[in-house]
C-alpha positions as CSV (number, residue, x, y, z in Angstrom):
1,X,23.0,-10.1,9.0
2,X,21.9,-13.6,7.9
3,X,22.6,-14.9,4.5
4,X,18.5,-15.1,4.2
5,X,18.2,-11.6,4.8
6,X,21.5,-10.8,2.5
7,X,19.4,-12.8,-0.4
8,X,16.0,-10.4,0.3
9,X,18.7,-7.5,0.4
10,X,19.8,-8.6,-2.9
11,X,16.1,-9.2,-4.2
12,X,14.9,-5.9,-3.2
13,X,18.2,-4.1,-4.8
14,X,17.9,-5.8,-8.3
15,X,14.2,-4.6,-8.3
16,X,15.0,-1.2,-7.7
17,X,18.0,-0.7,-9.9
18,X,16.1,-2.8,-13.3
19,X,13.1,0.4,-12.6
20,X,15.8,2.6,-12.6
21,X,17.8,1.3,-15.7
22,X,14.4,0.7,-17.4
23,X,12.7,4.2,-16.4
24,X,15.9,5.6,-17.8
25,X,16.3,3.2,-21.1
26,X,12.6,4.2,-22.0
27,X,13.1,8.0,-22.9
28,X,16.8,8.2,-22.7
29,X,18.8,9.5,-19.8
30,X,18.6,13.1,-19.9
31,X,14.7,13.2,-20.9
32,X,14.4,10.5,-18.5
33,X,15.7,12.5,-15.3
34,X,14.0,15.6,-17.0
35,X,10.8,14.0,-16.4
36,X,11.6,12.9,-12.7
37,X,12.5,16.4,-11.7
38,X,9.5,17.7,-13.3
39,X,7.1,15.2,-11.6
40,X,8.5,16.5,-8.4
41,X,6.4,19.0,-8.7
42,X,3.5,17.8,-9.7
43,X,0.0,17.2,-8.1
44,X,0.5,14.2,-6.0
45,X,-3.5,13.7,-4.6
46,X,-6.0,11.4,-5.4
47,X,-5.7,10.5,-8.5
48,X,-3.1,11.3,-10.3
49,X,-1.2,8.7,-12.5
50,X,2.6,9.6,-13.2
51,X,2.5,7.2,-16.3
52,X,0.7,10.0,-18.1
53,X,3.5,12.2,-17.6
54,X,5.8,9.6,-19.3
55,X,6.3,5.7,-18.1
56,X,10.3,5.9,-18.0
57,X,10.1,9.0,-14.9
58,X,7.5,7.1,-13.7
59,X,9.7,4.1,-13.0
60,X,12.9,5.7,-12.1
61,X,10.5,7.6,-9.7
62,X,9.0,4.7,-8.2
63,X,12.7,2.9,-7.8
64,X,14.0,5.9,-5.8
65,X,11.1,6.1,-3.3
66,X,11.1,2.1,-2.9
67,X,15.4,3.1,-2.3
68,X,14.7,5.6,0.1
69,X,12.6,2.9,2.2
70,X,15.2,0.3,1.8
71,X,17.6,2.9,3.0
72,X,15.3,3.5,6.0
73,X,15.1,-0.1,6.9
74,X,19.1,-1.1,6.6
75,X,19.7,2.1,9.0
76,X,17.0,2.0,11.4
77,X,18.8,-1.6,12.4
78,X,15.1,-3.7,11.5
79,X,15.0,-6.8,9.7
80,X,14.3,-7.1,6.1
81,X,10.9,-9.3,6.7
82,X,7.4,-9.8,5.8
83,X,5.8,-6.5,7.5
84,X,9.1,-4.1,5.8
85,X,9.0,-5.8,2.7
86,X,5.6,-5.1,2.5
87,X,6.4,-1.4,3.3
88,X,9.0,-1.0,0.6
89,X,6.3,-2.9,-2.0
90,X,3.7,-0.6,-0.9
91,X,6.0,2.4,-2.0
92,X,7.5,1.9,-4.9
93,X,3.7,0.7,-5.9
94,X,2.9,4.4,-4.7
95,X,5.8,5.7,-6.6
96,X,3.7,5.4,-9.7
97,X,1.0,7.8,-8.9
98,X,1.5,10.1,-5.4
99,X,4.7,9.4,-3.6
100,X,8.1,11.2,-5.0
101,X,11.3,11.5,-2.6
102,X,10.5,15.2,-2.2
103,X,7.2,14.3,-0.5
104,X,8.0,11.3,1.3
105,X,11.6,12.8,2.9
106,X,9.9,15.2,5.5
107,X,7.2,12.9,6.9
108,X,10.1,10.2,7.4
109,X,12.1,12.5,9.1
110,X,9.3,13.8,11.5
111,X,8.9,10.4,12.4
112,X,12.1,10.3,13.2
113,X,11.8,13.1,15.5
114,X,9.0,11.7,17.3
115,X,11.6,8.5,18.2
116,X,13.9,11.0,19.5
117,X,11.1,12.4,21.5
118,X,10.4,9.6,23.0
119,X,13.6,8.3,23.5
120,X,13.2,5.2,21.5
121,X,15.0,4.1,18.0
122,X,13.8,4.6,14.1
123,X,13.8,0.8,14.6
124,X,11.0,0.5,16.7
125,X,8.7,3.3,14.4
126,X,10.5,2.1,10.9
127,X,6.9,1.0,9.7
128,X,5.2,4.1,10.8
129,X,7.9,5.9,8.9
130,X,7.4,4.1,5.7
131,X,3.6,3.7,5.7
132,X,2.9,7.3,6.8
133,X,4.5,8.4,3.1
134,X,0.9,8.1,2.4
135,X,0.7,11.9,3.1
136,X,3.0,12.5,1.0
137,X,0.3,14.8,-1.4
138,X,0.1,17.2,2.1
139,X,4.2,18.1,1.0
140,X,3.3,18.8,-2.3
141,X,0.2,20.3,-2.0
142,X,1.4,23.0,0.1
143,X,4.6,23.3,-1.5
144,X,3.3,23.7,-5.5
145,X,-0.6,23.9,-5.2
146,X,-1.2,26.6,-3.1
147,X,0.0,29.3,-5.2
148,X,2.3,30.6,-2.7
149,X,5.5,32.5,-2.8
150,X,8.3,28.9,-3.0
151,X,10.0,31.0,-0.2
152,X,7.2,30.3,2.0
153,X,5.6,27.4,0.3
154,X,8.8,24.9,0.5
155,X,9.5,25.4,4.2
156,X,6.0,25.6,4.7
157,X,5.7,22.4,3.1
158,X,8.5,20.4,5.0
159,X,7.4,21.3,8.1
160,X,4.0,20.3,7.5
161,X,5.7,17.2,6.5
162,X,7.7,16.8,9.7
163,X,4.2,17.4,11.7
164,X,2.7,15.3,10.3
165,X,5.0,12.5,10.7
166,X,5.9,13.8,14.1
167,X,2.1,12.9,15.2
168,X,1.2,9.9,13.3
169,X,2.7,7.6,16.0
170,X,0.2,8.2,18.6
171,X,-2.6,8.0,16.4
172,X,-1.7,4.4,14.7
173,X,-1.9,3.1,18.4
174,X,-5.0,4.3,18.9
175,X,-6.6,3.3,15.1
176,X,-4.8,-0.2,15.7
177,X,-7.2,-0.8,18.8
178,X,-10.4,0.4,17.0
179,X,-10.3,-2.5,13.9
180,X,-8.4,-5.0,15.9
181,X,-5.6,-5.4,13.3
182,X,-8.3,-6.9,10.8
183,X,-7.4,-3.6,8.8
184,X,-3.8,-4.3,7.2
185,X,-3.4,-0.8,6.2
186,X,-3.4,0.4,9.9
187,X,-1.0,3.5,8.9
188,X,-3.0,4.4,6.1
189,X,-6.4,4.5,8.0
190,X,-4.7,6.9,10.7
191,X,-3.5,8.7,7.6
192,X,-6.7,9.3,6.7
193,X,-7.5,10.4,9.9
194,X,-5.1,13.2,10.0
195,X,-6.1,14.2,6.5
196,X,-9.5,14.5,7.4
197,X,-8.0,17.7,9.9
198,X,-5.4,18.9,7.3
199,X,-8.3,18.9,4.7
200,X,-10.7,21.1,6.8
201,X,-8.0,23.4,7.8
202,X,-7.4,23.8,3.9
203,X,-10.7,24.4,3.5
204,X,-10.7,26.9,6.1
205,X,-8.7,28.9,4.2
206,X,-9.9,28.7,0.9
207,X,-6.8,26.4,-0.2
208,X,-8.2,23.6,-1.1
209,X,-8.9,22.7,-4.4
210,X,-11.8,20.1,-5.8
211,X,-10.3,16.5,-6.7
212,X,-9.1,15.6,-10.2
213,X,-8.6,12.3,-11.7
214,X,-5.4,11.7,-14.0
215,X,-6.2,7.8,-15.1
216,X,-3.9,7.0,-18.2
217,X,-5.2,4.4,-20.6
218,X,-2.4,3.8,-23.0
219,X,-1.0,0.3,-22.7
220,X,2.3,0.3,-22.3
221,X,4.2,-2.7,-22.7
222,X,6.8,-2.1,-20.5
223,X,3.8,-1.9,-17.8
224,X,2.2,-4.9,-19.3
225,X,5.1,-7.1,-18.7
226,X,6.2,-5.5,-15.3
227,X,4.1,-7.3,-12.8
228,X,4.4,-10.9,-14.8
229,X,8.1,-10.4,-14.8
230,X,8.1,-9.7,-11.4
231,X,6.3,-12.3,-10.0
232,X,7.8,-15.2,-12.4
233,X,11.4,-13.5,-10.7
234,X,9.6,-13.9,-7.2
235,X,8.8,-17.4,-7.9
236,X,12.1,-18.6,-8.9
237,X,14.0,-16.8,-6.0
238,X,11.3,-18.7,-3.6
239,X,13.3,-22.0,-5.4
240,X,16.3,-20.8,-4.6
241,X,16.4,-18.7,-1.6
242,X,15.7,-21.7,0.6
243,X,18.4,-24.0,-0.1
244,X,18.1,-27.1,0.1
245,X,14.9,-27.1,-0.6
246,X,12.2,-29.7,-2.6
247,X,9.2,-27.9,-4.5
248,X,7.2,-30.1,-2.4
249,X,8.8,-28.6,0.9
250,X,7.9,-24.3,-0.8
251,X,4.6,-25.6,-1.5
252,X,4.0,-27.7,2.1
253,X,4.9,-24.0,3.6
254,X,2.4,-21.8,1.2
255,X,-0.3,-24.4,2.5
256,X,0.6,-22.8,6.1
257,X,0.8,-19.4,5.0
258,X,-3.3,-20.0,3.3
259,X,-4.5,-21.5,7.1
260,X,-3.6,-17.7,8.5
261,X,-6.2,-15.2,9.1
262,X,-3.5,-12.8,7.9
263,X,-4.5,-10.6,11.0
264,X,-2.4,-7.8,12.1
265,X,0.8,-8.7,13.1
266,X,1.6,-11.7,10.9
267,X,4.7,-11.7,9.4
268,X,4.8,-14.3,7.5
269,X,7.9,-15.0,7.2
270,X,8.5,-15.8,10.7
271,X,5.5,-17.9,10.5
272,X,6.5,-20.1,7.8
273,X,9.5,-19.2,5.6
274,X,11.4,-17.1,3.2
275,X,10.3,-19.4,0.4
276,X,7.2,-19.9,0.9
277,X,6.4,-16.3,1.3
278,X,8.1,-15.3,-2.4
279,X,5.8,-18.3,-3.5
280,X,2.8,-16.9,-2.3
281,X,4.0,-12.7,-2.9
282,X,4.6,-14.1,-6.7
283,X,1.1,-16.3,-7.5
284,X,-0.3,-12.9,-5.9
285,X,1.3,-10.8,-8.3
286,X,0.3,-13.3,-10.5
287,X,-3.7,-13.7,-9.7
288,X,-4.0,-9.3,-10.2
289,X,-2.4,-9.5,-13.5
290,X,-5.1,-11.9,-14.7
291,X,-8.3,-10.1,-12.7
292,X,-6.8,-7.1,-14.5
293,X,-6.4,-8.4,-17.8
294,X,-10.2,-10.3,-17.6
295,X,-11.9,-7.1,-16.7
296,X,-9.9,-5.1,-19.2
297,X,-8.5,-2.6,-17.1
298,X,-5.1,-0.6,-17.9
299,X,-1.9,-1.1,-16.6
300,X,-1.0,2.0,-15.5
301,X,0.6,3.5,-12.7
302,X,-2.5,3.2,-10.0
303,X,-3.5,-0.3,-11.1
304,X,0.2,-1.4,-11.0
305,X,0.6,0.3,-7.9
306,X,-2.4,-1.5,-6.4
307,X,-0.5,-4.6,-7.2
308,X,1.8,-4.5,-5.9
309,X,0.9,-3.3,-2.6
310,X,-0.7,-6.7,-3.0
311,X,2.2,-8.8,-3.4
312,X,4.0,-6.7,-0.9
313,X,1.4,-7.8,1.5
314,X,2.0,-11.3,0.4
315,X,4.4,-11.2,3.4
316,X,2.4,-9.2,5.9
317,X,-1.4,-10.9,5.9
318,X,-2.6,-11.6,2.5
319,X,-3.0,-15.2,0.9
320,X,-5.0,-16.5,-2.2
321,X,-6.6,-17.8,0.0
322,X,-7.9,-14.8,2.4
323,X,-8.2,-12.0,-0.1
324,X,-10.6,-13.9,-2.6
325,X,-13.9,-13.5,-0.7
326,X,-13.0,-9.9,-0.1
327,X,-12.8,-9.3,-4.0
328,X,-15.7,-11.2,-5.4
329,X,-17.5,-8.8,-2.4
330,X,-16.5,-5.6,-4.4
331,X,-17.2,-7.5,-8.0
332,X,-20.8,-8.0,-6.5
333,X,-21.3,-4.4,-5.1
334,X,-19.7,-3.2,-8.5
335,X,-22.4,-5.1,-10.4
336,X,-25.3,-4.4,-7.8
337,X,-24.7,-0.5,-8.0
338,X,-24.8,-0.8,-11.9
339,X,-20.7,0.3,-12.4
340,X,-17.9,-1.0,-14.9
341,X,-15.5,-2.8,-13.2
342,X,-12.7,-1.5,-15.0
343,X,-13.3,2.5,-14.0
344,X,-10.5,3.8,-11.5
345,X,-12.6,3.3,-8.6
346,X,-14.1,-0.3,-9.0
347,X,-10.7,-1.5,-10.1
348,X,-8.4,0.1,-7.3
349,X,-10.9,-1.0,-4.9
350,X,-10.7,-4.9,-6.1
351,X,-6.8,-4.8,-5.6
352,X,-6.5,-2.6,-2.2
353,X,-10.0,-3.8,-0.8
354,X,-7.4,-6.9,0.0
355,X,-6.7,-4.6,3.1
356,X,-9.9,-6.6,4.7
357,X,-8.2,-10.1,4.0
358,X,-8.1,-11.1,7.6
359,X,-11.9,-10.5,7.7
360,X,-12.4,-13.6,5.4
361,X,-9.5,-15.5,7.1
362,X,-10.6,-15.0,10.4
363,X,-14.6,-15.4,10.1
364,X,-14.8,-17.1,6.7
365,X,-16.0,-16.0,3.5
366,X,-19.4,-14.9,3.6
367,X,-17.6,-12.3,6.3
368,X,-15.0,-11.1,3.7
369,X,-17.4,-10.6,0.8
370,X,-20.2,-8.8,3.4
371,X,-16.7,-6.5,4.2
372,X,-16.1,-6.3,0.3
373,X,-19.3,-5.3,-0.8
374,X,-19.3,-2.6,1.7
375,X,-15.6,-1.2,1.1
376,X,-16.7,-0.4,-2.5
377,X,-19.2,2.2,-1.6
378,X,-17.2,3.3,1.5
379,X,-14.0,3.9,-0.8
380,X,-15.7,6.2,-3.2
381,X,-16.6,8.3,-0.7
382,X,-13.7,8.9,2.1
383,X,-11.4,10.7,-0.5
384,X,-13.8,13.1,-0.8
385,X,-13.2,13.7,3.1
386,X,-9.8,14.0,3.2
387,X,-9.4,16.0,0.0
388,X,-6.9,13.0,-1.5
389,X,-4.4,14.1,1.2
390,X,-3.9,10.3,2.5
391,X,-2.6,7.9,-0.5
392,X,-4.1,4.9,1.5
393,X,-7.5,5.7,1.2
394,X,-8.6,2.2,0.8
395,X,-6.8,1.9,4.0
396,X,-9.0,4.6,5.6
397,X,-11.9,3.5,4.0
398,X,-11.2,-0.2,4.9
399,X,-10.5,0.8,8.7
400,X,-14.1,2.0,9.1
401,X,-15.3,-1.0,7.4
402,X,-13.4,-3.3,10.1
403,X,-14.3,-1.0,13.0
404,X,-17.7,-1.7,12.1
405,X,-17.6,-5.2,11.7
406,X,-15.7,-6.1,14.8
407,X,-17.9,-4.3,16.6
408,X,-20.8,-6.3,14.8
409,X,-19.1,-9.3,15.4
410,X,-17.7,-9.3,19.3
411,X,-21.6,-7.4,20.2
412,X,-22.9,-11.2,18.9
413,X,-20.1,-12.9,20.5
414,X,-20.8,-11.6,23.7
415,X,-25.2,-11.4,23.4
416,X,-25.8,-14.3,21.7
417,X,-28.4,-16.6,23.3
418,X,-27.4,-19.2,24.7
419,X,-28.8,-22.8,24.4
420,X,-32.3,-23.4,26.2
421,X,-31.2,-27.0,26.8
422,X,-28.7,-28.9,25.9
423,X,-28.8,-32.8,24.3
């Protein structure tokens, strides 16, 4: 392992452990792991925000899924880099208001069983494995919602679990091909997907229950200060992490990083460096905070989870740079269609709608706030289709919005007129 990847290894680690000390400082130890236990077993769909049920299990929930992916990575033999790093962001983010270890265990290990299947290694599916947490609510929903005896309820729970992560390899092939990769949250869109069947077959059986919306808005200031912190921390290891290093050398790289379309695969890190990615993860942190605090939207466990999928996507395809357009698109259709922009759906929608970034890097940025503007509408509707079963449903939502762009896009490329003369 190289001392850069040792230094992210040690990054990551401190992040996890201050959640857990801090989640456990809040309330106390024993009320503290009290309240994780009991959010095991709680509702985990669309929208419900774990800070309501206290902000200190909430934490030390979201540091033991973002461990559990960090486990996954050091053991599956893949590097610590832009695209896992943005995994293990995305699920601590997710930690705060859907994904508990309970859920996220049996999908991971189905994935697993699909490598064996196929005779490859957890290396080679380690992002499917992380990203497809998303259907973590399926595990609980089965498990604790159904009203079934727990004799039948928890196995029939893990093993829908394991199915579901045993098929999501297949389909992310076949969703990566119908956006292009101009969809960052690939996984989530074929998440949603397979929700959409899982939903219906609930339905089928009069299991499935309408959606509800636990939003929590008491500022906390432990939430407050969480996403400041960490970006000011992100910032200062970008200094040092790159040794020797000039401030003029981070920022020369963060310039590189912002002339990327951000399309799917970029790891950043590979394509400039270790530095300049933390530079650009951190000012990302950074830029939410202040969108959140302008539009006066709480910092609770969805918003701060939206933030920090965008900061772990800081290393994976999104720059200041790229994400912009695709935000002021979603501040215009919020506006147009009459809505506040600090409700649960508007606000999510501004941070994840950052999905569509390589839209606006690619083809500019009337393209990313077209693809902006249309996500908004889009988003409030696709949960409703998979009954809040995939957690990435701006991912799902933003994969149809890129499927019908591109094919916009390469139908003009390909039947445009051509010149009737030429000078």
């Amino acid at each position: 392992m190289e001392r850069t990847e040792k230094n992210l290894y040690t990054i990551m680690l401190l992040l996890i452990l201050s959640l857990a000390v801090v989640g456990l400082a809040l309330d106390g130890p024993l009320p503290g792991l009290q309240g994780f236990i009991h959010l095991q077993s709680q509702g985990s769909r669309l929208i419900n925000d774990f800070t309501y049920y206290g902000v200190g299990p909430a934490l030390f929930n979201a540091a033991l899924v973002g461990l559990i992916g960090l486990v996954v990575v050091f053991f599956a033999s893949v590097s610590l880099s832009g695209p896992t790093l943005a995994a293990i962001f995305t699920m601590i983010g997710f930690g705060f208001f859907g994904n508990t270890p309970l859920n996220c265990l049996p999908i991971i290990f189905g994935v697993w069983l699909a490598a064996k299947i196929a005779r490859k290694s957890l290396g080679s599916y380690s992002l499917i494995a992380l990203f497809g947490t998303a259907l973590g609510p399926l595990v609980t929903f089965i498990m604790f919602e159904m009203h079934l005896p727990f004799a039948l309820s928890i196995p029939l729970g893990i093993c829908s679990g394991l199915a579901a992560g045993f098929i999501l390899p297949s389909v992310a092939g076949s969703m990566l091909q119908l956006h292009q990769g101009y969809n960052l949250y690939n996984t989530g869109f074929s998440c949603g997907f397979l929700g959409l069947f899982a939903s219906s077959l609930l339905i089928a059986t009069n299991r499935m229950e309408p959606i509800t919306i636990v939003w929590n808005t008491t500022q906390n200031t432990a939430l407050i200060l969480f996403i400041p912190l960490l970006s000011v921390f992100l910032l200062l290891s970008a200094r040092i992490i790159d040794r020797p290093s000039t401030m003029r050398s981070l920022l020369k790289e963060l310039s590189k990083l912002q002339k990327l379309s951000g399309r799917l695969p970029t790891d950043f890190i590979d394509a400039s460096s270790t530095g300049g990615t933390l530079l650009n993860m951190g000012l990302l942190g950074l830029a939410c905070s202040l969108y959140v605090w302008m539009v006066k939207a709480p910092f609770n466990g969805p918003v701060i989870g939206g933030i920090l999928t965008v900061m772990g996507f800081g290393g994976f395809g999104k720059t200041l740079r790229n994400t912009w357009p695709v935000v002021a698109g979603v501040v215009l259709a919020t506006l147009v269609f009459g809505k506040n922009l600090s409700d649960p759906g508007p606000i999510l929608a501004a941070l994840f709608c950052t999905t569509l970034a390589p839209i606006a890097g690619q083809f500019g940025i009337v393209a990313g706030v077209v693809a902006g503007f249309i996500h908004l509408f889009m988003v409030e509707t696709t949960a409703q289709w998979h009954g809040g079963l995939d957690l990435y449903n701006n991912g799902f939502a933003g994969g149809l919005t890129a499927t019908l762009l591109m094919a916009i896009l390469q139908w003009y490329k390909v039947n445009r007129p051509k010149e009737d003369f030429e000078l």
